[in-house]
N, C-alpha and C positions, 0 to 999 in steps of 0.2 A: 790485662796490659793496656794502660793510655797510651794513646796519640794522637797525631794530627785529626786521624778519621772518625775516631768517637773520641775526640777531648769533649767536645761542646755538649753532648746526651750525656756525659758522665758526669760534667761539672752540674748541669739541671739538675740531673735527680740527687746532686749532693746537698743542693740548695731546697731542692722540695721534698727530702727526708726519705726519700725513694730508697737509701742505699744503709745497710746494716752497720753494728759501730764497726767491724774488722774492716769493710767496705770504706767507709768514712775513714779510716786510719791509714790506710792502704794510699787514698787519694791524698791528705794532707802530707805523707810520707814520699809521695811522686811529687808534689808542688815543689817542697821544698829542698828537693834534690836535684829539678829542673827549675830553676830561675825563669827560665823561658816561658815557661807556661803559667806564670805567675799574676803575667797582666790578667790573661783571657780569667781567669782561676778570681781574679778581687771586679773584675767584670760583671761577672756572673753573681759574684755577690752583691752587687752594686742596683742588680737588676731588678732584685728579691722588694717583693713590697710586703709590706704584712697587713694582713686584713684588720681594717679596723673596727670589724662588725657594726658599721654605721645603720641607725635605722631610722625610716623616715615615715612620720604619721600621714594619714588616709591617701597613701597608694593607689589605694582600691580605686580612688574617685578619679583618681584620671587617666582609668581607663574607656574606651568609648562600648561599650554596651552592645556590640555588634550581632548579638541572638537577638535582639529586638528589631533589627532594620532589615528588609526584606533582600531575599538572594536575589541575585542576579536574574538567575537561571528561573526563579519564579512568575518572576514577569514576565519575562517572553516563552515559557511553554504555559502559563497560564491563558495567555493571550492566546496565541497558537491554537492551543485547546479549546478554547471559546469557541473561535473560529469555525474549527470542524466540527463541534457538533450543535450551533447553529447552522452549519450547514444541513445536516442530519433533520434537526428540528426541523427545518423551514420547509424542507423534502415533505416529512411527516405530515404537518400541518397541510401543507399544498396537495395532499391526498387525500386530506379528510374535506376539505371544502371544495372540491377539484367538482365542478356537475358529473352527474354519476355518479357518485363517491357515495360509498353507505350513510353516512353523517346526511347528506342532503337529502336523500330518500326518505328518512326518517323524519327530516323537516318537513318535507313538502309530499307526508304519508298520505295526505286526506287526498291531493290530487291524485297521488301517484295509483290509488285504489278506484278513486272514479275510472282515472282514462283506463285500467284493468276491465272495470266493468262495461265502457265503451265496446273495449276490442273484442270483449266476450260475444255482445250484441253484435256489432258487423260480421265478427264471423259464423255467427248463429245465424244472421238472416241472408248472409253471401250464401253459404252454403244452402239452406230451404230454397230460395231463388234461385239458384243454378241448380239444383234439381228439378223443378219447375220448369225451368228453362228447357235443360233434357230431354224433361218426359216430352216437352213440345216436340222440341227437336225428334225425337223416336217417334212419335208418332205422324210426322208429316213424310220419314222415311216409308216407315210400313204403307201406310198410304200412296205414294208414291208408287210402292212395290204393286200393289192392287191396282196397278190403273189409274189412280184418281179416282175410286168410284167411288168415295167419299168425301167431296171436295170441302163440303162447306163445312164438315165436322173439322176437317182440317184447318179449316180457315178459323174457326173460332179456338182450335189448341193453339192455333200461330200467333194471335192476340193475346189470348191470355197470358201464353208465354213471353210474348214482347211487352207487355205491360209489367210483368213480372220483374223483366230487366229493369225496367221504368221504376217500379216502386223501387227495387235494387238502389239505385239511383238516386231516388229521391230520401231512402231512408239513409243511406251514406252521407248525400251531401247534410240533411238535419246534423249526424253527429259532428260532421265536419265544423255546422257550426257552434255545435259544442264545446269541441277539442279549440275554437279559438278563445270560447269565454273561459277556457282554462287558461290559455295563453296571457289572457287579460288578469285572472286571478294571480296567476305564479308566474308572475313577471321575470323570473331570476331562471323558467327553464323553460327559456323560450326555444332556446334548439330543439330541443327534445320534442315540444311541441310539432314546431316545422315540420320535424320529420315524420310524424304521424299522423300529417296532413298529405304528408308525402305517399304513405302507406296509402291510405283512404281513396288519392286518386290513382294508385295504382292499383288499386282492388277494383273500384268501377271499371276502369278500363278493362281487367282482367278477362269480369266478367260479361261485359259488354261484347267483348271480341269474341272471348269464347263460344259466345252462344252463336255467332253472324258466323264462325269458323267452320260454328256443328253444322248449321244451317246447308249455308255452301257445299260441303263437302259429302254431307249426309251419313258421318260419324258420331259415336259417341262421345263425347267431353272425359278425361280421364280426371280421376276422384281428385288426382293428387296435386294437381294446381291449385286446387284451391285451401290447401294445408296451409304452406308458406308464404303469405300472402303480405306478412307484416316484417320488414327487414328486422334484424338484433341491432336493437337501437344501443344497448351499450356498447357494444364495439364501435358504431358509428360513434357517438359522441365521446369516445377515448381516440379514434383517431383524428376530431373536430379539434379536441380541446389541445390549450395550448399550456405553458408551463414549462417544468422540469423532469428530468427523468435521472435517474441513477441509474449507469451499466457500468460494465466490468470490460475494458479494450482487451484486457488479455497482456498489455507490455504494459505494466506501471510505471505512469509520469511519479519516481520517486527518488527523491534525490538526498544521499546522507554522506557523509564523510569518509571517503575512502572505502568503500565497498560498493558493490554490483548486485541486484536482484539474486543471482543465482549462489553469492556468496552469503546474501541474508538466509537463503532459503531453497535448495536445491529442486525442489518440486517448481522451480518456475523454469526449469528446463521445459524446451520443446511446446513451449505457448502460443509461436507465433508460426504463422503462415508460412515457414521459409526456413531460414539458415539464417542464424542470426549473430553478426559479428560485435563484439560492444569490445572497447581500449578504455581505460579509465589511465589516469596518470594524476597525481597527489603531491602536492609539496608543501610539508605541513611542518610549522615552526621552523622557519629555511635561518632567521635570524640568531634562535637559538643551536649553536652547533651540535653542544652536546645532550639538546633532544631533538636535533633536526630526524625525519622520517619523508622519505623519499618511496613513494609506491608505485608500481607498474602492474599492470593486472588486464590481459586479453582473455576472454571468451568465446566460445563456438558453439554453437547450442542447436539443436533443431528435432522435429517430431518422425521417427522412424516408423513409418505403418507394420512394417514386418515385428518390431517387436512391441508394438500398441501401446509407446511412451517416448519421452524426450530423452536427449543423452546430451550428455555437456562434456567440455574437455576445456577448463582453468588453469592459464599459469599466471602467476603473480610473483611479484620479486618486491621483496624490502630491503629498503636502505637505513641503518637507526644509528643515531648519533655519531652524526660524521665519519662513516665506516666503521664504527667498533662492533657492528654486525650486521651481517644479512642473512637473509632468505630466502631461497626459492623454493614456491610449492607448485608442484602439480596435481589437480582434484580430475577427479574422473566422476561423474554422475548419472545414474542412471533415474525416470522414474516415469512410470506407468501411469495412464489416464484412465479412472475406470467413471465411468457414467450412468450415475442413480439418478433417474427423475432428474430435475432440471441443474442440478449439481454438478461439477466433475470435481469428485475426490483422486486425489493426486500424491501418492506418497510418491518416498522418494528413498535410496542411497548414495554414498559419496564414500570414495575411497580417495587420501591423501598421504603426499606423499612429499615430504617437509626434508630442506637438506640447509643447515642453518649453519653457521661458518662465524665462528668469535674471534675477530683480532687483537690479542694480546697487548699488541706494541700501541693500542687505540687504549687501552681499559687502562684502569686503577684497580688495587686489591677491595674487593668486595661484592656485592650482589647486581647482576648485569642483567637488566629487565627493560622490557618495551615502554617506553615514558607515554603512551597512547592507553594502554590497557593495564598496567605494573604487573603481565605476566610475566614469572622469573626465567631468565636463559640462563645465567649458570651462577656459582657461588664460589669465592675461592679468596683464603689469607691473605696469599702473594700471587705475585706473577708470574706466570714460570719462564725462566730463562734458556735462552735456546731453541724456543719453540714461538713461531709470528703466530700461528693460527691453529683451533681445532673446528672437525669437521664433525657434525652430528648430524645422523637420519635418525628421522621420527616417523614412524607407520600411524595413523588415524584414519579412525571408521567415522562417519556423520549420517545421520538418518533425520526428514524433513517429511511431514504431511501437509498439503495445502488445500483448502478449499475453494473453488473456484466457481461461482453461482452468475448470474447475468446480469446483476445491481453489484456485489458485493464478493473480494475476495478475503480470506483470513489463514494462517498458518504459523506452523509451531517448527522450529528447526533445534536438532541435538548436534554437536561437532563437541569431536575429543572424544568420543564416549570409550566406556572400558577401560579410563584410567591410563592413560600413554604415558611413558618416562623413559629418561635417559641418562646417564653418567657418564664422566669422563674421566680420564688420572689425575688431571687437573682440579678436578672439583670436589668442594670439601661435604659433600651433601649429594642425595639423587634429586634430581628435576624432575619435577611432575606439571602434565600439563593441563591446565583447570579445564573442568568442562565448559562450554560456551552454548547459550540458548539465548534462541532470537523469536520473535515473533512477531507479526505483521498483522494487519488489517486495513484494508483501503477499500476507494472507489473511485468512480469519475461520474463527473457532472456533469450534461449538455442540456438542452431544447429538446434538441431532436439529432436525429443521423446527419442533418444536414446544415448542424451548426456552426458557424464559426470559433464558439469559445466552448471552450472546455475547464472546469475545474475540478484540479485530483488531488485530492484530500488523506492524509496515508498515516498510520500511527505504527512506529517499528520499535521495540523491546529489544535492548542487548545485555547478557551478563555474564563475564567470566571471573572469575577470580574477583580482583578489585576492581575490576570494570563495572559499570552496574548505571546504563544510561536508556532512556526515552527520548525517543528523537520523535518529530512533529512535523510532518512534510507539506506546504502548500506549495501547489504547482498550477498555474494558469497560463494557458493556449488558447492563440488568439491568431487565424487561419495557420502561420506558419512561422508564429513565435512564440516561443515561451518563457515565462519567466516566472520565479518563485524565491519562497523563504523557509529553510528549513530552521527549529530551534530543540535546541535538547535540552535537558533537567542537572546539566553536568557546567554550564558556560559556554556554552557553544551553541554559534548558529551559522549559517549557510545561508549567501544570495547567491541566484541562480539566473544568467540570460543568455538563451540560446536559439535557434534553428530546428524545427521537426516541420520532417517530412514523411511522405508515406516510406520511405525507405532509409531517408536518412538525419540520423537526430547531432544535434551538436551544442554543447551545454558548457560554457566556460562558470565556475564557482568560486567565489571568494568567502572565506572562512574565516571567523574569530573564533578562539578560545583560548584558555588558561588551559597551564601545563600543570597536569597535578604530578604526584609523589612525589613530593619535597623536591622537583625543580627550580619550581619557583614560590619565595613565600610571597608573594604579592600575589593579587587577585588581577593582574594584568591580563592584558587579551593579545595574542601573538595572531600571526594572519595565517592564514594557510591556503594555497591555491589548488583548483580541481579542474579539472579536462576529461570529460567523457564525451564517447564518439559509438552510433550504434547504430548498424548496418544490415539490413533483413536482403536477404537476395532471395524474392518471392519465386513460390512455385508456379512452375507455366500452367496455366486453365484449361 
């Protein structure tokens, strides 16, 4: 039956062959018995164009060649990546020539074997001397003991013996001048030197004293002073030298779009000294409505000794295209710190608990997915009628190891695992929800403990479903600012300037990137703004 409500899809497909000849007969049999619908009816014919199969030679060429011009995204995570591991390098490098360093020993093998054979020699003749010394010493006791009835044998062990100190002395200070024509040879270790002049006169003295001690007192000298006699000169000359160090703070300077350390990776529960509060807040693509995403996301996290691991409690809330859905998750994490040698290996669990809400009266009929990640939320012909919204829980398991060492952290995180899904009557298809794996590796750069700047250098792995991105973190702190640039493999990158302090950090982010799955066909950059805020409430000492 035609009418007003389907004249105009009926006359279409009469015009674009859509409708069978009984169909097509049916139609010119209603025209012409309603006058009225006559206009819209020669309309509609009027609209029809017919293809003229026009063709136009070398097409091809005025297309522009776009696999040959370099990605976006190439540029700045290559640069990026340069970046940190010339960081790495320069580390490396500044170890091998560092004084001390095995590299330099090697170079400066023929000294490093003399002044060996030096320390061999003083402490060869320290020790014969201070035994000599001794026996004097002993023997002017016993005598003593006897009265003095033998004074003048005494008086010539008391010589000998103090001459003994004397040669002591004399043969120390020869190496001593030695140990400078070394100084004069290997110009480049001259610390090292110093302090084995340093050694030299603390051994004369040692023995000098020792013996005026025994004398005085009318004791024996105990063996074992004169063991130790020569400091550990590479320890002094590592805590001389100056340079760079790699450590690990324990709270990664890491900054990525819209997620939190313990959402990359649950093992970075309970890392820090305290209770540790972090708010992040995200407004990403605000220009575009219908992939606008709106994120909220608090944490609480801290190290419980009774169960000898960190524990976290996450909730976050998303907001996606203009309210046609959200989110609320709550994660619960648990994870244990076990300590091998100078490592803390760090697994972890996470139990989530997703309660996601689709507004009907927001959607169109078809596939309703996150425009951040194109994971699908639900699928469906039509819209149902009657119905504003459906309410879906999702249960997920996630499980994270993290490595934690005192230069260097690195870890691997699973979320989603065991295959999660859900349905609804509304929907033409089950949802499933992709698994997701993240992983990390960073560090931090300083001087020393007592430097003012800090660089945190950090490489983070995400992939679910059609997500599949490299982010590239630099973070530099500088007494109590920071600021950095993150860049991913996707069109996106992240400037970061903020506030840290020993308790309290504060980071405003501003964000470029393209909207992929078919949002948008242009390679545009839309902004997106970030707000993190993270608050340690230390333990009392």
């Amino acid at each position: 039956m035609i009418d007003k409500n389907n004249m105009d899809q009926v006359f279409f497909d009469y015009f674009e062959g859509n409708l069978s000849g009984q169909e097509r007969s049916a139609v010119d049999q209603f025209v012409s018995t309603n006058p009225s619908y006559l206009k819209d009816f020669q309309a509609w014919g009027n609209s029809y164009v017919q293809d003229d199969h026009l063709q136009f030679k070398n097409v091809d060429s005025l297309l522009a060649k776009e696999e040959t011009a370099p990605a976006t995204w190439l540029k700045w995570s290559a640069s990026s990546l340069i970046l940190i591991l010339l960081s790495f390098f320069s580390y490396a490098v500044y170890l091998k020539l560092a004084p001390g360093s095995s590299d330099q020993k090697v170079v400066n093998g023929n000294e490093t074997t003399r002044k060996n054979e030096v320390n061999s020699t003083i402490k060869t003749t320290i020790d014969k001397n201070a035994a000599a010394a001794q026996s004097g010493a002993s023997l002017i006791t016993n005598n003593n003991n006897n009265n003095n009835n033998n004074n003048n044998n005494t008086h010539d062990q008391y010589e000998r013996s103090k001459n003994s100190v004397a040669n002591t002395a004399t043969i120390l200070h020869n190496h001593k001048l030695k140990q400078s024509n070394f100084a004069v040879q290997a110009s480049n270790d001259d610390a090292q030197s110093t302090l084995q002049n340093d050694a030299i006169a603390a051994s004369e003295n040692t023995v000098f004293f020792s013996f005026i001690n025994t004398v005085g007192k009318n004791t024996i000298a105990d063996d074992d002073r004169f063991i130790a006699l020569q400091p550990d000169l590479a320890a002094n000359e590592m805590n001389q030298k100056g340079g760079l160090e790699l450590v690990n703070l324990g709270d990664p300077f890491a900054l990525y779009g819209g997620v939190s350390p313990i959402q990359e990776n649950p093992s970075f529960a309970g890392n820090t000294d305290g209770i540790r509060i972090k708010y992040l807040a995200r407004s990403e693509w605000p220009e575009v409505l219908s992939a606008s995403c709106l994120t909220n996301t608090v944490s609480i996290d801290t190290y419980v000794k009774k169960l000898k691991g960190g524990v976290a409690i996450l909730y976050s809330n998303d907001i996606i295209g203009n309210n046609q859905m959200n989110a609320n998750n709550f994660t619960f994490v648990y994870s244990p710190k076990i300590k091998v040698g100078k490592w803390s290996i760090e697994p972890s669990v996470r139990y989530n608990l997703n309660n996601r809400t689709i507004n009907w009266n927001q959607l169109s009929a078809g596939d309703a997915f996150d425009p951040r990640t194109g994971t699908l939320f639900a699928s469906t012909a039509f819209i149902p009628e009657n119905t504003e919204s459906s309410q879906i829980m999702i249960n997920t398991i996630g499980a994270g190891i993290l490595f934690n060492g005192k230069r260097v952290y690195g870890g691997v995180a699973f979320d989603n695992m065991f295959n999660p899904s859900y349905n609804d009557e509304h929907f033409d298809q089950k949802i499933y929800v992709p698994l997701k794996l993240t992983a990390q590796l960073g560090t931090d750069i300083r001087k020393n403990a007592k430097s003012d700047w800090v660089y945190s250098p950090s490489i983070s792995y995400r992939k679910q479903g059609l997500y599949n991105k490299l982010w590239m973190s630099n973070i530099v702190k500088y007494k109590h600012v920071l600021a950095g640039a993150s860049f991913s493999t996707a069109d996106a990158m992240l400037f970061s300037l903020g506030y840290s302090g020993d308790n309290l950090r504060l980071t405003y982010s501003y964000g470029l990137s393209t909207i992929p799955f078919n949002y948008s066909s242009s390679n545009q950059l839309y902004a997106s703004h970030q707000l993190t805020m993270r608050y340690v409430i230390k333990r009392a000492k």
